[in-house]
C-alpha positions as YAML, in Angstrom:
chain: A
units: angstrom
residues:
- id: 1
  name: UNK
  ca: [-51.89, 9.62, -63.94]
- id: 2
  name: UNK
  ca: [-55.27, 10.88, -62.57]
- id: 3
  name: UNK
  ca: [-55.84, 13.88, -60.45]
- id: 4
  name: UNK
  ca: [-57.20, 12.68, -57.22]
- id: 5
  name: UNK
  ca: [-58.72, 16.15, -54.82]
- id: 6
  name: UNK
  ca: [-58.14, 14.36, -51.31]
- id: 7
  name: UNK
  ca: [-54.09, 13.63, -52.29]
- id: 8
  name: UNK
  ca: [-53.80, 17.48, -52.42]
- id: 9
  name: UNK
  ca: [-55.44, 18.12, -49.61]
- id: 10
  name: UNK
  ca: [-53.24, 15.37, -47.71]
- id: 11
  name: UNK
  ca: [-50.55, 16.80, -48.72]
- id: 12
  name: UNK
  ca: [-50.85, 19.95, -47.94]
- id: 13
  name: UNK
  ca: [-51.74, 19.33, -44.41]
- id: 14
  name: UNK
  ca: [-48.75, 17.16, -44.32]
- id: 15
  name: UNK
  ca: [-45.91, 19.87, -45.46]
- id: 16
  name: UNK
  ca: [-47.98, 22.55, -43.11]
- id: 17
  name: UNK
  ca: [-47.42, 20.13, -39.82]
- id: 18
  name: UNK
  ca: [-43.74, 19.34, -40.98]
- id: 19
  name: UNK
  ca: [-42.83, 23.16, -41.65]
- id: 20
  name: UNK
  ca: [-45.01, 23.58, -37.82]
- id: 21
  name: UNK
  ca: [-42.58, 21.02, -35.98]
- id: 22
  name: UNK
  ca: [-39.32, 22.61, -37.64]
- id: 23
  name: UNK
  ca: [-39.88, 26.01, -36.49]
- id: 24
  name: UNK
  ca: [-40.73, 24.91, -33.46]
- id: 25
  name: UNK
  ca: [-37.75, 22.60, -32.89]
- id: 26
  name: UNK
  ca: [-35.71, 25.58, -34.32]
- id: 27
  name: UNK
  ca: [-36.93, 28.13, -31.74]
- id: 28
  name: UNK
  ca: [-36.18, 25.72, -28.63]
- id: 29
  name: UNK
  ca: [-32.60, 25.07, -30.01]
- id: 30
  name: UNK
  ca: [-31.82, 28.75, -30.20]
- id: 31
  name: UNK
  ca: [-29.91, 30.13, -27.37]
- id: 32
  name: UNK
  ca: [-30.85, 33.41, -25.39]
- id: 33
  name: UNK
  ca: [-28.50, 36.36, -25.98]
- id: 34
  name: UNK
  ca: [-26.29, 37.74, -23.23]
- id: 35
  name: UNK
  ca: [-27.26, 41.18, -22.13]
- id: 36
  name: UNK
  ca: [-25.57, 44.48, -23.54]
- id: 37
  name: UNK
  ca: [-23.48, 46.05, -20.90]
- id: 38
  name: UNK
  ca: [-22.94, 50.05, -21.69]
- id: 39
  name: UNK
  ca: [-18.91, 50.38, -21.89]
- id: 40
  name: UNK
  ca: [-18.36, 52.52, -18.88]
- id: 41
  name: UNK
  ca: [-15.41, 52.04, -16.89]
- id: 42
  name: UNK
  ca: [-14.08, 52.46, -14.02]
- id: 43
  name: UNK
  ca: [-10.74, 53.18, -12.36]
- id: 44
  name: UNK
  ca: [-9.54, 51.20, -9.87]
- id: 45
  name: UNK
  ca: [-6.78, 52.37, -7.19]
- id: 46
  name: UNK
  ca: [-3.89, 50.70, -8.63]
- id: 47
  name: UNK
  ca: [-5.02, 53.21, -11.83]
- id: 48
  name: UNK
  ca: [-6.01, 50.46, -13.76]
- id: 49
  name: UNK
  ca: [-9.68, 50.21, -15.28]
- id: 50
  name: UNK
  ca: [-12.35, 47.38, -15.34]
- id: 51
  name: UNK
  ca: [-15.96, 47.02, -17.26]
- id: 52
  name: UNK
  ca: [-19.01, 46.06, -16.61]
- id: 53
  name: UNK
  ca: [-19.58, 42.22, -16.59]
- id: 54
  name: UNK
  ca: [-22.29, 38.74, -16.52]
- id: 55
  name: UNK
  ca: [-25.89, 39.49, -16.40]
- id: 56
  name: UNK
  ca: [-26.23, 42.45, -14.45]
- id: 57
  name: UNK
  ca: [-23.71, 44.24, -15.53]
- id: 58
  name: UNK
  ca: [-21.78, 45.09, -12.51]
- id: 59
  name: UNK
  ca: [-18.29, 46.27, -12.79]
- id: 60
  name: UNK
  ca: [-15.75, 43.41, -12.78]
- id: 61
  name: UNK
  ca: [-13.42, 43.46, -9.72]
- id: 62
  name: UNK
  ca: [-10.15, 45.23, -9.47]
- id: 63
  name: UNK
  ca: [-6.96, 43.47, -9.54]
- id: 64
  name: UNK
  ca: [-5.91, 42.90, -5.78]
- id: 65
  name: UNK
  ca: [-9.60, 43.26, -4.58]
- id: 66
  name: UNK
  ca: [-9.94, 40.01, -2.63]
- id: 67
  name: UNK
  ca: [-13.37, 39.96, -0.67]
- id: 68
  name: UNK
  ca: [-13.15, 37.64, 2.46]
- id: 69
  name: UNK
  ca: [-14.60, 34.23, 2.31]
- id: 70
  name: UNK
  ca: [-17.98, 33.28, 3.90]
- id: 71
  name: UNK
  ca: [-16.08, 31.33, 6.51]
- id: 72
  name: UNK
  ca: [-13.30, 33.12, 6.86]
- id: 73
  name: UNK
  ca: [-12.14, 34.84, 10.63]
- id: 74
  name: UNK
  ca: [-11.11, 37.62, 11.28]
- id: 75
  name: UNK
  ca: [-8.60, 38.01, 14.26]
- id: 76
  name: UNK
  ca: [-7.20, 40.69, 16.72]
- id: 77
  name: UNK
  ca: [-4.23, 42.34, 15.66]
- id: 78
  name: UNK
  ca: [-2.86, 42.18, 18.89]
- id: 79
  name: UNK
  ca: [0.76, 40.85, 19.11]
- id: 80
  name: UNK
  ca: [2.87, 39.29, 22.10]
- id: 81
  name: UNK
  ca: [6.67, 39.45, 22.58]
- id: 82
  name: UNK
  ca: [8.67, 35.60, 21.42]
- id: 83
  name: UNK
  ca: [11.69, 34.69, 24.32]
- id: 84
  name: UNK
  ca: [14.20, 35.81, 21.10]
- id: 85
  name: UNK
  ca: [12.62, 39.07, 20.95]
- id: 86
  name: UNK
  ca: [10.32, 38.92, 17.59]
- id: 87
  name: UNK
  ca: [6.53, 39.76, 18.06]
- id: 88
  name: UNK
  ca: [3.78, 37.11, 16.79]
- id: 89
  name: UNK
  ca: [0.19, 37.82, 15.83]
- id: 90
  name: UNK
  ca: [-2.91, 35.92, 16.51]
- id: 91
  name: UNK
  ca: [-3.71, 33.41, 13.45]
- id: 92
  name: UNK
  ca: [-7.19, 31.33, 12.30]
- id: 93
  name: UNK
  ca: [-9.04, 29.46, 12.60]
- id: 94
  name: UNK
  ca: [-8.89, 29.56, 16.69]
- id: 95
  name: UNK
  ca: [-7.12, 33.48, 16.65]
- id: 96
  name: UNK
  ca: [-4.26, 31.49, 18.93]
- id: 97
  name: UNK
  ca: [-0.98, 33.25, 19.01]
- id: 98
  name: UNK
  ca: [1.31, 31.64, 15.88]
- id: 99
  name: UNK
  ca: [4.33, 29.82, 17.45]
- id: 100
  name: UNK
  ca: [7.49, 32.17, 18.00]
- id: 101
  name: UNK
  ca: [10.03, 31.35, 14.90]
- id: 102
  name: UNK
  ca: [13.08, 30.25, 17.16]
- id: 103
  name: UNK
  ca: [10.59, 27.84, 19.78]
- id: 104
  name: UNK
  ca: [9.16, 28.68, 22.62]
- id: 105
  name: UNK
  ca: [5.61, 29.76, 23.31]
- id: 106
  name: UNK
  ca: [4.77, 33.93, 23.45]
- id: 107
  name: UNK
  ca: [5.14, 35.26, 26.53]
- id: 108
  name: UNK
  ca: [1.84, 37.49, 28.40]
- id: 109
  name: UNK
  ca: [1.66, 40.67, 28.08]
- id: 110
  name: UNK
  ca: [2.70, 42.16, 31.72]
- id: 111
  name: UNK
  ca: [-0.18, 42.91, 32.97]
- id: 112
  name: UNK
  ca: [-0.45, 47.26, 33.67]
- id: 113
  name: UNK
  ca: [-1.31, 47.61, 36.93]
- id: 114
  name: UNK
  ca: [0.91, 45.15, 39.68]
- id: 115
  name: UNK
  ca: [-0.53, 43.68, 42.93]
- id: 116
  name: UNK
  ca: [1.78, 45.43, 45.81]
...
């Protein structure tokens, strides 16, 4: 078999853009690391601890820490008197007066000052 100069030369160029599209294919396939959080912790007022958490490292919540909804109401915490004698609170959505547990609607408050 004869040496022929352009075979080498093809070939080269042909193993250099082969090796070129598998590191690039390799570098889009490789995933991004998660971030380091430091290990601090921090003590939560049952006594128990939490970390640091996700991609900005914030401290994960505390056990019992339940932050409000977007849509969520918040009503008076007035109460009125039930016909059996129990008190009822104001509920959501609306902040009406729950029902009184043995029937009946919630009675007004008297009102403080009386016409004569």
């Amino acid at each position: 078999m004869a040496y022929v100069p352009g075979d080498m030369k093809r070939s080269s160029a042909l193993l250099f853009l082969a090796g070129l599209l598998c590191a690039c294919a390799a570098k889009q396939d490789t995933p991004t690391a998660a971030p380091s959080c430091t290990e601090e912790a921090k003590v939560c007022p049952d006594g128990s601890t939490v970390g640091r958490t996700g991609p900005a490292c914030e401290f994960a919540a505390c056990p019992g820490d339940a932050e409000p909804e977007p849509d969520a109401v918040m009503c008076t915490q007035d109460a009125r008197e039930c016909p059996d004698g129990s008190y009822v609170g104001r509920t959501g959505p609306d902040c009406e007066f729950a029902a009184c547990p043995g029937g009946g609607e919630p009675m007004e408050p008297a009102s403080a000052t009386e016409p004569s």
